[in-house]
N, C-alpha and C positions, 0 to 999 in steps of 0.2 A: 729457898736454897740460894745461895751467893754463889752467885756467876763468877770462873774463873777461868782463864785462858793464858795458855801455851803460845808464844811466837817461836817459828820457825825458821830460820833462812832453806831453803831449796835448793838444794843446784839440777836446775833440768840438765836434758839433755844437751844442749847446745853453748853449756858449763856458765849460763846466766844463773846468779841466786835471784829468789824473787821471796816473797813474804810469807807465810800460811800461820792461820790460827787453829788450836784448837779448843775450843772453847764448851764447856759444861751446859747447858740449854736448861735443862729441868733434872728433875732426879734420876729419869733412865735415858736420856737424851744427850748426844754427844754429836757437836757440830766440827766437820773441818771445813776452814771457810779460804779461797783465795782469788785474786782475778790474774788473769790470762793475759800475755803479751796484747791480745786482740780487747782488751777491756771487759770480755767477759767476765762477770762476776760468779763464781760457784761456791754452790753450799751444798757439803754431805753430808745430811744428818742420819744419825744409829739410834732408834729406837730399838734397845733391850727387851724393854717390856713386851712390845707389840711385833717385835724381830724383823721390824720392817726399814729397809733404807732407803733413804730418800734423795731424791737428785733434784737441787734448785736450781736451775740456772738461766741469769739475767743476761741474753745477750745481745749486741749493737746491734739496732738495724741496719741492713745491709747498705755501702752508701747506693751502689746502683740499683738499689728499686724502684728509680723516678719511668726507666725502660720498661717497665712491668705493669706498674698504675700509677695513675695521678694523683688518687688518696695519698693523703701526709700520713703519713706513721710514726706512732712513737719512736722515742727514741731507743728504747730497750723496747724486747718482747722476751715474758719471762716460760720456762721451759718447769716441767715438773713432771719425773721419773720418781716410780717406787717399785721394787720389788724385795720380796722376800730373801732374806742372809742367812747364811750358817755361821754361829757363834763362832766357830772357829776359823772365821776369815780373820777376827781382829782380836785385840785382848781383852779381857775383863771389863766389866762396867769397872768395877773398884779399881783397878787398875790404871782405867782412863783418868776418872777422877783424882786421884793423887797424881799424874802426868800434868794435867790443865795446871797443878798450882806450882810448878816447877819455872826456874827461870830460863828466858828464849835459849838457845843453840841453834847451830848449824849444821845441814847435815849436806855433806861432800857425798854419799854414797849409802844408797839403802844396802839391806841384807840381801836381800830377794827381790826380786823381778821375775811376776809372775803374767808379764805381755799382758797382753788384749782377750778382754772376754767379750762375747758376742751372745747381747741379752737383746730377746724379741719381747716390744712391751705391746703384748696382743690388744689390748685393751683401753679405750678413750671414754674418759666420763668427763661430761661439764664439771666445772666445779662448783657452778651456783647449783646441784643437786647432792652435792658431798653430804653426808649427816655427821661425819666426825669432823668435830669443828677446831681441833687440834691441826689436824692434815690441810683442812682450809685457812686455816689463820697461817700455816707457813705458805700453801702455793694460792695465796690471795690475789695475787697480780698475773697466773695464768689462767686462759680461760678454760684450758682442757685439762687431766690427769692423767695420764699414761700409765698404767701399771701392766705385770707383767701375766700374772693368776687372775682366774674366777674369785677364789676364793680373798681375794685383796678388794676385789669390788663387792663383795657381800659383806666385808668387813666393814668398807669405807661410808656404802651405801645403809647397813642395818635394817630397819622392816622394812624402810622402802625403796628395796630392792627392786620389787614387783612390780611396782609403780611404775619407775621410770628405766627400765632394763631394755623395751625399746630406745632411750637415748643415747645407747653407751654404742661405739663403733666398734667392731671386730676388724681387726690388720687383715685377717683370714680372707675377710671377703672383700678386699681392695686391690686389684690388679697392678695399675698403673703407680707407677715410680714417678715423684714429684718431675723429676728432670724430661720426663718423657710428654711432661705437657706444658710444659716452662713455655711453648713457642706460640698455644694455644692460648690468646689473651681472653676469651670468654668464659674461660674456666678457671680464672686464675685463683680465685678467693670461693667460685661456689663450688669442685671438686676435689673431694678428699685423694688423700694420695697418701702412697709409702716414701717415709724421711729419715735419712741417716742423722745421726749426730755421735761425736767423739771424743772423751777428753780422756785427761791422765790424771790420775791421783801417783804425784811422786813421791810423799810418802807419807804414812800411817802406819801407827803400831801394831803390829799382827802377831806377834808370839813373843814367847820369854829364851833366854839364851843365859849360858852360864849361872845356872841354875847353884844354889848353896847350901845345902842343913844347915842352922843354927839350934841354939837351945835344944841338944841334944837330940839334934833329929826331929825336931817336931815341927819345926819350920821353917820354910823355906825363903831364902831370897833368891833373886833375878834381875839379870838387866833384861830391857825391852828390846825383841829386835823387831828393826824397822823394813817396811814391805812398797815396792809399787807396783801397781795396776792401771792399766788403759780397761777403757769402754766400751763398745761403741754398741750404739744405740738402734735399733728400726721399731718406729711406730706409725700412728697415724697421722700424719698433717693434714690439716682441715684448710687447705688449699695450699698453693704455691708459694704464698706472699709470707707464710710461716714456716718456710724453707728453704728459701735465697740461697742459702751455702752451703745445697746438696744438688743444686743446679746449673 
């Protein structure tokens, strides 16, 4: 299948345009990709098939983590969120698809603004224990997976679930709040802890508007209307030093 993508202009909130692509990945796979005033880089991918979305994202390391530890850190640390979507948050596969091969625009002002959703992703798996090697070839460069269902880590994991279901963390049984141990340097990297993270998708296609019969009634055309959504995030952080900017 031939890769096709959509440029965007944006206009956030603060009436800056900034870039976004939409770009075609695989047959049922559909990427919105763009980076943040802060250089984070983010990618959200839509699995049709699998109804599963996915949150990539590459962010700077903090510059004051030298106050934290002496360890050098990369320069990025990459993040990787999934959870399960209902078809009708966005539009059609087929729909997308003919989108990606359209030429750029700009967009002053989505349709809908549907705020901040507040998704708990209970669940942390290595990813050198993934067996779908699809989900690992995209969160390659994290070492954890956050997803939100049981049923997304039996998905991910397949017969050997059993196995290694002792290595997967539960949010459920983690008390403390990254920021409440920020001051505790011997805990910094070896206790896990709860971590927010937040972005915005300003916009993606989510429904049809001005709806048309042609060919007597048989079918239908539409424009696309456009939708944004915030995030925000709480999972597991596998210590402090993978949380800097919730402390």
């Amino acid at each position: 299948m031939r890769s096709c993508a959509l440029d965007v202009m944006v206009r956030n909130n603060h009436g800056d345009y900034y870039n976004q692509k939409l770009i075609t990945k695989m047959p049922n796979m559909i990427e919105i990709q763009w980076t943040t005033e802060d250089e984070s880089q983010i990618s959200i991918l839509i699995d049709y098939e699998k109804r599963l979305q996915i949150f990539r994202i590459r962010t700077l390391t903090e510059m004051d983590y030298d106050k934290y530890s002496s360890t050098k850190l990369d320069k990025y640390q990459q993040l990787c969120f999934i959870r399960e979507f209902d078809l009708a948050e966005f539009i059609d596969l087929k729909s997308m698809l003919k989108l990606s091969q359209q030429p750029s625009r700009r967009i002053d002002k989505v349709d809908e603004d549907y705020g901040a959703k507040y998704i708990s992703f209970r669940y942390s798996i290595p990813t050198n224990i993934v067996m779908d090697s699809n989900i690992r070839k995209i969160c390659d460069s994290s070492r954890f997976i956050s997803v939100t269902h049981r049923s997304i880590v039996k998905l991910l994991m397949a017969h050997e679930y059993a196995n290694f279901e002792s290595n997967i963390k539960d949010l459920n049984d983690i008390n403390l709040f990254c920021s409440k141990i920020a001051d505790d340097t011997n805990n910094l990297n070896s206790q896990s802890c709860k971590c927010n993270y937040a972005i915005c998708l300003n916009w993606y296609p989510c429904n049809y508007k001005n709806c048309k019969l042609l060919n007597n009634q048989e079918v239908q055309s539409c424009s696309i209307s456009s939708c944004r959504s915030c995030y925000h995030f709480q999972y597991v952080s596998h210590g402090v030093m993978s949380c800097l900017w919730d402390i």
